[in-house]
FIBA-757247 format. One record per residue (C-alpha): y, z, x; residue in three letters; residue number from 0. Coordinates in nm, 2 decimals, always signed. Each point is the difference from the previous one (the first is absolute). Layout:
// FIBA-757247
guke north: Y, up: Z, east: X, rest: ALA, nr: NUM
...
END
This chain:
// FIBA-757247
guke north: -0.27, up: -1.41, east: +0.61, rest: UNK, nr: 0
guke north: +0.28, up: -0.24, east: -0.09, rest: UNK, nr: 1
guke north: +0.02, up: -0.08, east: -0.35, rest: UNK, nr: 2
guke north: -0.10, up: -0.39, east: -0.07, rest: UNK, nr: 3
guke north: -0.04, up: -0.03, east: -0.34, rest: UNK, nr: 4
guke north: +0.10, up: -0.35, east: -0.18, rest: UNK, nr: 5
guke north: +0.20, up: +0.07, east: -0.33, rest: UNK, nr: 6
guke north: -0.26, up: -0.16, east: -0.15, rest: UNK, nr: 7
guke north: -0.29, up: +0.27, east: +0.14, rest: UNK, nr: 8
guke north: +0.26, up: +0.24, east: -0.01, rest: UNK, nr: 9
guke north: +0.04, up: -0.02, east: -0.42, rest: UNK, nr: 10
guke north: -0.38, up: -0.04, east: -0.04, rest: UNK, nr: 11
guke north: -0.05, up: +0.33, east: +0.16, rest: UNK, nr: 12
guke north: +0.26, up: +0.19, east: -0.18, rest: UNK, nr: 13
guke north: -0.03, up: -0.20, east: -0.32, rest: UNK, nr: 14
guke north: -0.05, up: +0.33, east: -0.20, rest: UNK, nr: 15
guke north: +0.29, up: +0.15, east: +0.14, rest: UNK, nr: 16
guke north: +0.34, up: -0.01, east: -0.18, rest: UNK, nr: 17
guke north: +0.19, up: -0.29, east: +0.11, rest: UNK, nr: 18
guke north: +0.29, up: +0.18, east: +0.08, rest: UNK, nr: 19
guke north: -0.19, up: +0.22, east: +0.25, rest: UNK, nr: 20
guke north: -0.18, up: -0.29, east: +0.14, rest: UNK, nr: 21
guke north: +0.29, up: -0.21, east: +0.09, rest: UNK, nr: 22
guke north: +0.19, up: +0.36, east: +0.08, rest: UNK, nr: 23
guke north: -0.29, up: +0.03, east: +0.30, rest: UNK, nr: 24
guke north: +0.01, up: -0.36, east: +0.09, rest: UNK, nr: 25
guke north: +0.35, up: -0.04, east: +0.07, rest: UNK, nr: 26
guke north: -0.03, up: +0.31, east: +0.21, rest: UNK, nr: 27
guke north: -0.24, up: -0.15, east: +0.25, rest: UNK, nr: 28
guke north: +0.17, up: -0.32, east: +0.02, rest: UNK, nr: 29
guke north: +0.33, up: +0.13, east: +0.03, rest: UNK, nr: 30
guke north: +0.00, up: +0.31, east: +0.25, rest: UNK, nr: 31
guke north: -0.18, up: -0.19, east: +0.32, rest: UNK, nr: 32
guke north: -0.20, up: +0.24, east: +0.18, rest: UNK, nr: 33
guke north: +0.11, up: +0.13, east: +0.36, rest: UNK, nr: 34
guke north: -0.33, up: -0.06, east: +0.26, rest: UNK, nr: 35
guke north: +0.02, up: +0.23, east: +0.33, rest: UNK, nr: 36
guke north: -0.29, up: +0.06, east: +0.22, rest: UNK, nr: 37
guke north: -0.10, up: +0.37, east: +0.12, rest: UNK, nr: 38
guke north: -0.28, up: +0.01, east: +0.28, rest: UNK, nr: 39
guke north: -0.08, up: -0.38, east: -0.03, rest: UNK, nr: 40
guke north: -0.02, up: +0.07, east: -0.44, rest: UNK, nr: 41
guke north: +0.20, up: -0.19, east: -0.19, rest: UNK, nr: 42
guke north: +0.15, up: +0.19, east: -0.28, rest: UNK, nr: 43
guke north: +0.21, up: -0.12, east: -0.31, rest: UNK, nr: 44
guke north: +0.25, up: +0.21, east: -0.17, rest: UNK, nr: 45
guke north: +0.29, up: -0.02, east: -0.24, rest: UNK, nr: 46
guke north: +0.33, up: +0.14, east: +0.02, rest: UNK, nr: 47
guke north: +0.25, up: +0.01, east: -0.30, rest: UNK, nr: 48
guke north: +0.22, up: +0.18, east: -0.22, rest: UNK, nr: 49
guke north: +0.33, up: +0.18, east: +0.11, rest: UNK, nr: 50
guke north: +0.11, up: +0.37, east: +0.02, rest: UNK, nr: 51
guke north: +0.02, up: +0.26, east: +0.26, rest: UNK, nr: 52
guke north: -0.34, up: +0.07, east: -0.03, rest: UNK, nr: 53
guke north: -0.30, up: -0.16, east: +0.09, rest: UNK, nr: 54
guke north: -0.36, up: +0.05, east: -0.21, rest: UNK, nr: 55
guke north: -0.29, up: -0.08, east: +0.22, rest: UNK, nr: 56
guke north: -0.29, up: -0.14, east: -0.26, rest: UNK, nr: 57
guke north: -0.38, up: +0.08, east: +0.16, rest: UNK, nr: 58
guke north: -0.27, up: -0.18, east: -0.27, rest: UNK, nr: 59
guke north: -0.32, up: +0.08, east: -0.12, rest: UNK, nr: 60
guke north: -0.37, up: -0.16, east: +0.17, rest: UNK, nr: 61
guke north: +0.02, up: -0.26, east: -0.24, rest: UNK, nr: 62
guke north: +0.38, up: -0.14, east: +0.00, rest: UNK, nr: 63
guke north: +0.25, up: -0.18, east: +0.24, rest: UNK, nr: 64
guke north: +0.39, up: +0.06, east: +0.01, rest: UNK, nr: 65
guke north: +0.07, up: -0.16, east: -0.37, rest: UNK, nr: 66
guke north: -0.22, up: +0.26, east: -0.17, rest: UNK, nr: 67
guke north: +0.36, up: +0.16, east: -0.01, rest: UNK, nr: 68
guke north: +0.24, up: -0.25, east: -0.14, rest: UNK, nr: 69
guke north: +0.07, up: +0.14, east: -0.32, rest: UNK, nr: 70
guke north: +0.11, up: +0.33, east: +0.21, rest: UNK, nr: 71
guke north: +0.16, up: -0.23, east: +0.22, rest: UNK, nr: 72
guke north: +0.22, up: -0.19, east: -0.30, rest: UNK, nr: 73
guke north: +0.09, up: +0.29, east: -0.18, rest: UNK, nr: 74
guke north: +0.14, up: +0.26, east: +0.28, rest: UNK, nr: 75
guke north: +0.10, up: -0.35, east: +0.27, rest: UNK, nr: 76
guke north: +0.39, up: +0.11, east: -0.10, rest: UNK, nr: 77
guke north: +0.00, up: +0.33, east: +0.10, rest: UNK, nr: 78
guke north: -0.30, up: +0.01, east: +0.30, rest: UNK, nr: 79
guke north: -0.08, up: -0.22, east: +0.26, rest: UNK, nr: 80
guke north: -0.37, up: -0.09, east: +0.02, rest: UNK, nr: 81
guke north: -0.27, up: -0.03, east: +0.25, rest: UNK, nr: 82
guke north: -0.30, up: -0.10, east: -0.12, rest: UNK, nr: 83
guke north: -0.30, up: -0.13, east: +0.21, rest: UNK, nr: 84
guke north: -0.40, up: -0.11, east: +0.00, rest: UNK, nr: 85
guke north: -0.19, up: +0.12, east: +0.22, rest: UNK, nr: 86
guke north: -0.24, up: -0.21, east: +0.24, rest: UNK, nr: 87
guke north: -0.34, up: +0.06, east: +0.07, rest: UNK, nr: 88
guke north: +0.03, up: +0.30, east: +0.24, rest: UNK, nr: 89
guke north: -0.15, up: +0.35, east: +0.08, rest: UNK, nr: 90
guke north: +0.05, up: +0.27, east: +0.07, rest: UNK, nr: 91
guke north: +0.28, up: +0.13, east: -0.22, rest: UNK, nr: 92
guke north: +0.19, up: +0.02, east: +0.37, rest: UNK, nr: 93
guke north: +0.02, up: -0.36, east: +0.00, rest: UNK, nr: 94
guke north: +0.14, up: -0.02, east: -0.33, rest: UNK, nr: 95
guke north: +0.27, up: +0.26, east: +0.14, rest: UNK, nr: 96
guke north: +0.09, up: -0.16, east: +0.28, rest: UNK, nr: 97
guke north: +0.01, up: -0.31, east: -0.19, rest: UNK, nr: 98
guke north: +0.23, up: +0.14, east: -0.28, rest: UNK, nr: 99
guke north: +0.24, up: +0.21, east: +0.28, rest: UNK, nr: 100
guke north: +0.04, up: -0.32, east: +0.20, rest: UNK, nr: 101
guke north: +0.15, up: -0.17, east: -0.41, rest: UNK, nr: 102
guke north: +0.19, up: +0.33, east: +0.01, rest: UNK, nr: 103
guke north: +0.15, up: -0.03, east: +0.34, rest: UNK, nr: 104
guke north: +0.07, up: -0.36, east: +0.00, rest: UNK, nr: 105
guke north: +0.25, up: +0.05, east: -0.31, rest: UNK, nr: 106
guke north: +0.18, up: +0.29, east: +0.17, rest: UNK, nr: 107
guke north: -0.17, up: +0.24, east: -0.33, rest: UNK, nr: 108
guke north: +0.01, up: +0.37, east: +0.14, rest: UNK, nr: 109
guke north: -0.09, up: +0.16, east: -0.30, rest: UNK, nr: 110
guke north: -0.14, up: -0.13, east: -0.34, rest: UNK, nr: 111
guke north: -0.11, up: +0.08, east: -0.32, rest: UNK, nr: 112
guke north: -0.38, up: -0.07, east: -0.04, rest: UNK, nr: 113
guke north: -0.24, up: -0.06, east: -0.28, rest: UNK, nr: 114
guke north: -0.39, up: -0.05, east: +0.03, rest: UNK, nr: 115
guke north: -0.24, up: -0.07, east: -0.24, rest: UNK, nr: 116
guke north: -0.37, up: +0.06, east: +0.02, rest: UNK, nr: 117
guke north: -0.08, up: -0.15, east: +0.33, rest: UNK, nr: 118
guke north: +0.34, up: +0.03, east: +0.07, rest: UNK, nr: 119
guke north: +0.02, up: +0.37, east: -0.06, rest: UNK, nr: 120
guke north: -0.26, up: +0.05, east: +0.22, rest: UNK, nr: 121
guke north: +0.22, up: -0.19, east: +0.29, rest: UNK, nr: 122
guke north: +0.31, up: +0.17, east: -0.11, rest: UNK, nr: 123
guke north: -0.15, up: +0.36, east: +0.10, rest: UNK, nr: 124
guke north: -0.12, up: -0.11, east: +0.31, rest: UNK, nr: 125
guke north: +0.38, up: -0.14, east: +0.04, rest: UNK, nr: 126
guke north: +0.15, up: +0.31, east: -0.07, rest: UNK, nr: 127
guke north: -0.24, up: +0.21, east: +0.21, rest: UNK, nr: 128
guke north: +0.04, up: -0.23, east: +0.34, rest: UNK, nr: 129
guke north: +0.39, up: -0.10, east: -0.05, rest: UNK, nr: 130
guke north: +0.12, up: +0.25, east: -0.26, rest: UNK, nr: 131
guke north: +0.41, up: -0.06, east: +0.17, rest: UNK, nr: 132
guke north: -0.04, up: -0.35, east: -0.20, rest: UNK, nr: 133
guke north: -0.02, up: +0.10, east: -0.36, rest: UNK, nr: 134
guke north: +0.31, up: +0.12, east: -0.23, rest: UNK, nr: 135
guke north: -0.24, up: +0.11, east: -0.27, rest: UNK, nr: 136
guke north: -0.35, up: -0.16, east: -0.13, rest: UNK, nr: 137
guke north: -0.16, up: -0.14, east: -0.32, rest: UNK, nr: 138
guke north: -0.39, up: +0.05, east: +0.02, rest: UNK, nr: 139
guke north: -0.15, up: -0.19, east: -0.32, rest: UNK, nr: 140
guke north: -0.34, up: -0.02, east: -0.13, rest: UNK, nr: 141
guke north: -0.15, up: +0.15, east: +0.35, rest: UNK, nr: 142
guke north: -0.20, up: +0.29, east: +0.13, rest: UNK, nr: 143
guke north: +0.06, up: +0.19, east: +0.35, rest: UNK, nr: 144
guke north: -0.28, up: -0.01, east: +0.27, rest: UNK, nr: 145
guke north: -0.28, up: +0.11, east: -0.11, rest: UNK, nr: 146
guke north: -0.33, up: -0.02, east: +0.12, rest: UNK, nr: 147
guke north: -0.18, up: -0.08, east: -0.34, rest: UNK, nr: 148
guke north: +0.10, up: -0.39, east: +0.03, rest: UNK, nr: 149
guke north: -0.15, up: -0.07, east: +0.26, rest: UNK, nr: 150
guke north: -0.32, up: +0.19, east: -0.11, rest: UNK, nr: 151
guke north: +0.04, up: -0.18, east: -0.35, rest: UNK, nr: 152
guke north: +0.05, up: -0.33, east: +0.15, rest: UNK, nr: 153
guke north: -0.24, up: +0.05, east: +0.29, rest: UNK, nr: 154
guke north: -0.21, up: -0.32, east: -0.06, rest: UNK, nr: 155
guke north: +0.30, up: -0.21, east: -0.12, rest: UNK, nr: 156
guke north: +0.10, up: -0.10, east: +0.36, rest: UNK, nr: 157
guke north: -0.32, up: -0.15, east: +0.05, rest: UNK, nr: 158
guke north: -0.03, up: -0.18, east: -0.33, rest: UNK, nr: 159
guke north: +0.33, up: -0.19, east: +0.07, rest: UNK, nr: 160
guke north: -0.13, up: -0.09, east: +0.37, rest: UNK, nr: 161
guke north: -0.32, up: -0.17, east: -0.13, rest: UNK, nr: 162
guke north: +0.01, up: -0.11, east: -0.36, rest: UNK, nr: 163
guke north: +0.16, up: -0.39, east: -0.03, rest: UNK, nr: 164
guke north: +0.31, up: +0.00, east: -0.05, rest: UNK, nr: 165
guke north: +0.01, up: -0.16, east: -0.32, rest: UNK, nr: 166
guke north: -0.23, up: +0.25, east: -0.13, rest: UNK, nr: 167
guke north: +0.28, up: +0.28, east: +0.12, rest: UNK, nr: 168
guke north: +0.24, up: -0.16, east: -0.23, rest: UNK, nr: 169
guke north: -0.21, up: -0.03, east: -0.29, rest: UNK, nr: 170
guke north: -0.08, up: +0.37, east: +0.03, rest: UNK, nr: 171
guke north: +0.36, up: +0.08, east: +0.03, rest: UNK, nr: 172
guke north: +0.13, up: -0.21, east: -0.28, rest: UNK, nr: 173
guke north: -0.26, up: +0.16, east: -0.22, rest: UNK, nr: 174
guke north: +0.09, up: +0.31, east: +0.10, rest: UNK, nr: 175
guke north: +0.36, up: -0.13, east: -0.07, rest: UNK, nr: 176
guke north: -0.13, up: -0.06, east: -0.38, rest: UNK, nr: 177
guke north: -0.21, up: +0.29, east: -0.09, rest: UNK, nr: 178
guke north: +0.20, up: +0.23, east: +0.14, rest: UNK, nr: 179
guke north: +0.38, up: -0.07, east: +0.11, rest: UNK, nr: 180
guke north: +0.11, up: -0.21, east: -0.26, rest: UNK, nr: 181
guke north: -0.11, up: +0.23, east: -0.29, rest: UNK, nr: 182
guke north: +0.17, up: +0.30, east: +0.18, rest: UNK, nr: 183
guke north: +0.35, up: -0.19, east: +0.02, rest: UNK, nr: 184
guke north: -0.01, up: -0.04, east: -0.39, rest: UNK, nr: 185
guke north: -0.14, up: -0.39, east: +0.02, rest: UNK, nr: 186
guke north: +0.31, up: -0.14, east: +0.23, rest: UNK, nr: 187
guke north: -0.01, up: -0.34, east: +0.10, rest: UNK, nr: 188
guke north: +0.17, up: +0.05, east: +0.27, rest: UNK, nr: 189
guke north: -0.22, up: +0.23, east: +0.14, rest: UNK, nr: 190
guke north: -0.24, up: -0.22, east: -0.03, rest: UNK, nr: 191
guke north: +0.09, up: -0.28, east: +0.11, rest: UNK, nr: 192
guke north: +0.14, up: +0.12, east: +0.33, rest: UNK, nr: 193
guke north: -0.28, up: +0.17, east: +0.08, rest: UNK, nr: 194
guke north: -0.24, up: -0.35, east: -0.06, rest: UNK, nr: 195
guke north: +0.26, up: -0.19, east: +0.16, rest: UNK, nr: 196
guke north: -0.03, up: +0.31, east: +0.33, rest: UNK, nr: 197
guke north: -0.40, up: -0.11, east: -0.02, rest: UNK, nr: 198
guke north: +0.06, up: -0.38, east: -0.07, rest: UNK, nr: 199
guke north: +0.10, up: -0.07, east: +0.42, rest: UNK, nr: 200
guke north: +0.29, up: +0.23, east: +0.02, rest: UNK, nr: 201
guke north: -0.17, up: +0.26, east: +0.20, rest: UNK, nr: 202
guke north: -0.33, up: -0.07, east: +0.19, rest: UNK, nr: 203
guke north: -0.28, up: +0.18, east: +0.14, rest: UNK, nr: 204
guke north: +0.20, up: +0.13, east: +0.31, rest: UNK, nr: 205
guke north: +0.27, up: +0.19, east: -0.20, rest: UNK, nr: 206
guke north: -0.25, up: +0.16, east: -0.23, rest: UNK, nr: 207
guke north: -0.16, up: +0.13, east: +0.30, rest: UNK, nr: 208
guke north: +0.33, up: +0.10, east: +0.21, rest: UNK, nr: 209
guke north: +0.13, up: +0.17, east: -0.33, rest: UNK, nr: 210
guke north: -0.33, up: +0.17, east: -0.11, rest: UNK, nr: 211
guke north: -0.05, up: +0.16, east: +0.42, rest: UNK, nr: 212
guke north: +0.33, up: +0.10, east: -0.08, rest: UNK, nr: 213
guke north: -0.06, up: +0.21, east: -0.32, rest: UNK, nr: 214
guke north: -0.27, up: +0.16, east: +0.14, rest: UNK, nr: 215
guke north: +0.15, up: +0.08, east: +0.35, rest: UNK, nr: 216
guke north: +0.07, up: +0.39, east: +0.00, rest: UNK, nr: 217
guke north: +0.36, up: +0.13, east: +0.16, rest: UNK, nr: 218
guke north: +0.15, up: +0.36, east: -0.05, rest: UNK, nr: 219
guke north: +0.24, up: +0.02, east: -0.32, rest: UNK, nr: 220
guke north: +0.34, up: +0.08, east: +0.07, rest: UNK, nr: 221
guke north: +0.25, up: +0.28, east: -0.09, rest: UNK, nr: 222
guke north: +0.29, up: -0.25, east: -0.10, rest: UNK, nr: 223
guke north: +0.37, up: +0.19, east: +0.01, rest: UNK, nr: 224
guke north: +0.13, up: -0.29, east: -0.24, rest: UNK, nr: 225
guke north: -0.04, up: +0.01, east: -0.38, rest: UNK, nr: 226
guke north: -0.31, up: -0.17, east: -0.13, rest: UNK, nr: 227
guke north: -0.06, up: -0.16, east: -0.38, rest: UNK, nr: 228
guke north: -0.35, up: -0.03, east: -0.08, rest: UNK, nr: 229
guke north: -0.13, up: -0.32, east: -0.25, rest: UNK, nr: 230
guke north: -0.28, up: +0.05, east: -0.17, rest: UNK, nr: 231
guke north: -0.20, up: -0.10, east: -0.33, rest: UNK, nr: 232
guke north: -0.21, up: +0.15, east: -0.22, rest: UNK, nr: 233
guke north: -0.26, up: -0.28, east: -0.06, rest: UNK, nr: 234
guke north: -0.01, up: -0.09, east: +0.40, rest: UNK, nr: 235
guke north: -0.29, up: -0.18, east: +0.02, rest: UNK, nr: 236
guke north: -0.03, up: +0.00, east: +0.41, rest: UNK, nr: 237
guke north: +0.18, up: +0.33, east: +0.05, rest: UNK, nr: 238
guke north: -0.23, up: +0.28, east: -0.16, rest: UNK, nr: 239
guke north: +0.16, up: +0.32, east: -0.15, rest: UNK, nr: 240
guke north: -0.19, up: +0.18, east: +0.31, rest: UNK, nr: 241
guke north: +0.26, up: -0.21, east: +0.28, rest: UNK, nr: 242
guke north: +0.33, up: +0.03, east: -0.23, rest: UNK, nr: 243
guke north: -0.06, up: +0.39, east: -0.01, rest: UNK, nr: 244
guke north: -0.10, up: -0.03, east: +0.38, rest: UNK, nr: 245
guke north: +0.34, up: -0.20, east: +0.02, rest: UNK, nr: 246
guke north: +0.20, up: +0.25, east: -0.22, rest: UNK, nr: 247
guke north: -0.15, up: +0.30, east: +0.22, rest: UNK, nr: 248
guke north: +0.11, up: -0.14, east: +0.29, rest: UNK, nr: 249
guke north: +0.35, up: -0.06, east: -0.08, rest: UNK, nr: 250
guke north: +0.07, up: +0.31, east: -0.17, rest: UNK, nr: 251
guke north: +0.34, up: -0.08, east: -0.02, rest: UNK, nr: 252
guke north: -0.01, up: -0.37, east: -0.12, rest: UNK, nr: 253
guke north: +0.18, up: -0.11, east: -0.33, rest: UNK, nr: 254
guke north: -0.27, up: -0.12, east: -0.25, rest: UNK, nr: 255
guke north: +0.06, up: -0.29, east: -0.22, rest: UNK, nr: 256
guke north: -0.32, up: -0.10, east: -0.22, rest: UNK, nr: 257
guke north: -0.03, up: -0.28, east: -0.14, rest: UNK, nr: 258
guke north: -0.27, up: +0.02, east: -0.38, rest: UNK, nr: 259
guke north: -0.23, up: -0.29, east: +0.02, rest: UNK, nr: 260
guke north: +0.18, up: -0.25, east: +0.28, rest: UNK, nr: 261
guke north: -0.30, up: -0.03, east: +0.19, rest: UNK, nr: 262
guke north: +0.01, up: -0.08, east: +0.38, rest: UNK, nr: 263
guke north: +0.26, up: -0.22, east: +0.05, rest: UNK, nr: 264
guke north: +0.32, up: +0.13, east: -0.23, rest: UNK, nr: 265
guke north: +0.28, up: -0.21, east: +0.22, rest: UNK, nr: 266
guke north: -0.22, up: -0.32, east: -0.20, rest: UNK, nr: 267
guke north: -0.03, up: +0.16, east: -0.34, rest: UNK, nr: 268
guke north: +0.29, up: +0.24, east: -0.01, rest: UNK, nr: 269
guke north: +0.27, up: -0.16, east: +0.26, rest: UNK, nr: 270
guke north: +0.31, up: +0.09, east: -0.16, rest: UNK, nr: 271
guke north: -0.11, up: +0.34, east: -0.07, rest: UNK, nr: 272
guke north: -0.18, up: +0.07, east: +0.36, rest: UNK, nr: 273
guke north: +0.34, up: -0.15, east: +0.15, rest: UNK, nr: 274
guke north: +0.23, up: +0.25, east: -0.20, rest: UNK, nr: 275
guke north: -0.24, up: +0.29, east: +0.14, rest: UNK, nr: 276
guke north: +0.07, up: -0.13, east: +0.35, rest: UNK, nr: 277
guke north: +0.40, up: -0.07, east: -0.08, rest: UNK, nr: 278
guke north: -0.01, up: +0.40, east: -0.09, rest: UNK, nr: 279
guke north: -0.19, up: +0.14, east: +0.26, rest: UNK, nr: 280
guke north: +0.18, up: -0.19, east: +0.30, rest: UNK, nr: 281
guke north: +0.39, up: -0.01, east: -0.18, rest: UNK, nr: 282
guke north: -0.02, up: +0.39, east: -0.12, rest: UNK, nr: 283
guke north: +0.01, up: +0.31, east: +0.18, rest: UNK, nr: 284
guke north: -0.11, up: +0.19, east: -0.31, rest: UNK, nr: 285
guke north: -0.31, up: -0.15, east: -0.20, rest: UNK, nr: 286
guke north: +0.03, up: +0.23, east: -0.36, rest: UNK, nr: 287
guke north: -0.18, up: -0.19, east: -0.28, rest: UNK, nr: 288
guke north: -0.28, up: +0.07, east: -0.20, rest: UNK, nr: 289
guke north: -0.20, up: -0.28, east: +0.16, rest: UNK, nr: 290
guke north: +0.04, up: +0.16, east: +0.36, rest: UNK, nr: 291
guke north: -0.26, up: +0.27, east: +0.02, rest: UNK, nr: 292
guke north: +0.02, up: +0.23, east: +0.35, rest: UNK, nr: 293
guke north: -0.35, up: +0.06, east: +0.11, rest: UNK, nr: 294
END
């Protein structure tokens, strides 16, 4: 899933972006070159950058790749270091772990921060429940714990995305993409346009369908002993108020952070405030503001 836009293609998809946070993105992918290192005969691609004692392991959504984090990325790269990744098209959710342990292990990281989003949420919990020794403390945004209602809800989804044409997959999802996520995030172009770039050849079939088996694939929550921060927003469009107060329930003892009307994806709309919640939570040992609410 290597990026391979001309700068020509790249401003026509991001036209209605500010050009300050088009060419901010664009010089990100052309100046950090992605590491490649294959796990079980997969090759994956991963960044690493930033300095500090500390390293943040990034985990994105179903529908992003390892820059769907640069504005986190810029903004915290003096004072972290940084490993962000994309995932290929593998399942089960032991793959991606033995895929993402292997990145670990080849840099010599013990023990990391870690932040999921969505998808990535998901794939955090099952990281802290199988190899809970590797985590310092962990960010779950805009997720929900296992549960058995997604897979009931999305029972016929699986199915859809192994026969319908591809193309037609993509229309779907950049409609969906329309009517739903880019109204939730306020109108932000850059929502939008990452998302219709995702669906314009930057994911295929294949990851759909290794990142949807993975949602739906049911594991045993864990009891974490490290501090958790949980994400959330109040106009979620993908994450009903049903999963967050599943998520909340589960980690009773989670810090809260809500974000009013950011929609799904709040490191795109609100990156300098979602990056000062995740300064907070992994720099202080005490979290005492009227924005942090203990569940």
């Amino acid at each position: 899933m290597n990026v391979s836009l001309d700068k020509q293609t790249f401003d026509r998809v991001y036209a209605r972006v500010t050009p300050e946070i088009r060419e901010s993105l664009w010089r990100f992918r052309r100046n950090l070159p992605l590491q490649r290192w294959s796990v079980d005969g997969v090759p994956w691609e991963y960044l690493i950058t930033g300095k500090g004692r500390q390293t943040i392991l990034f985990l994105h959504g179903l529908a992003g790749a390892y820059d769907v984090w640069w504005q986190q990325i810029r903004i915290l790269q003096d004072e972290f270091r940084m490993m962000t990744l994309t995932y290929p098209p593998v399942f089960p959710l032991a793959a991606l772990e033995r895929g993402i342990m292997h990145l670990l292990d080849r840099h010599r990281l013990e023990r990391v921060l870690m932040v999921g989003t969505s998808m990535g949420g998901y794939l955090a919990q099952y990281l802290m429940a199988r190899r809970p020794e590797r985590f310092l403390k962990v960010v779950l945004s805009n997720t929900f714990p296992p549960n058995p209602y997604i897979a009931r809800k999305n029972r016929f989804t699986g199915l859809l995305l192994s026969v319908l044409p591809e193309g037609l997959i993509w229309r779907r999802f950049r409609t969906h993409t329309r009517k739903m996520i880019y109204p939730a995030s306020g109108g932000h172009e850059l929502t939008l346009a990452y998302l219709n770039e995702m669906s314009r050849g930057r994911m295929r079939r294949t990851h759909l369908i290794a990142r949807f088996r993975c949602i739906v694939e049911p594991f045993e929550a864990p009891f974490p002993a490290v501090p958790i921060l949980i994400l959330e927003s109040e106009n979620d469009p993908l994450v009903e108020p049903r999963l967050r107060g599943m998520l909340r329930r589960r980690y009773a003892g989670a810090y809260v952070y809500t974000f009013p009307d950011a929609g799904h994806f709040p490191y795109l709309n609100r990156p300098r405030e979602y990056a000062v919640c995740l300064k907070r939570f992994f720099t202080e040992d005490r979290h005492v503001s009227r924005k942090w609410e203990r569940v």
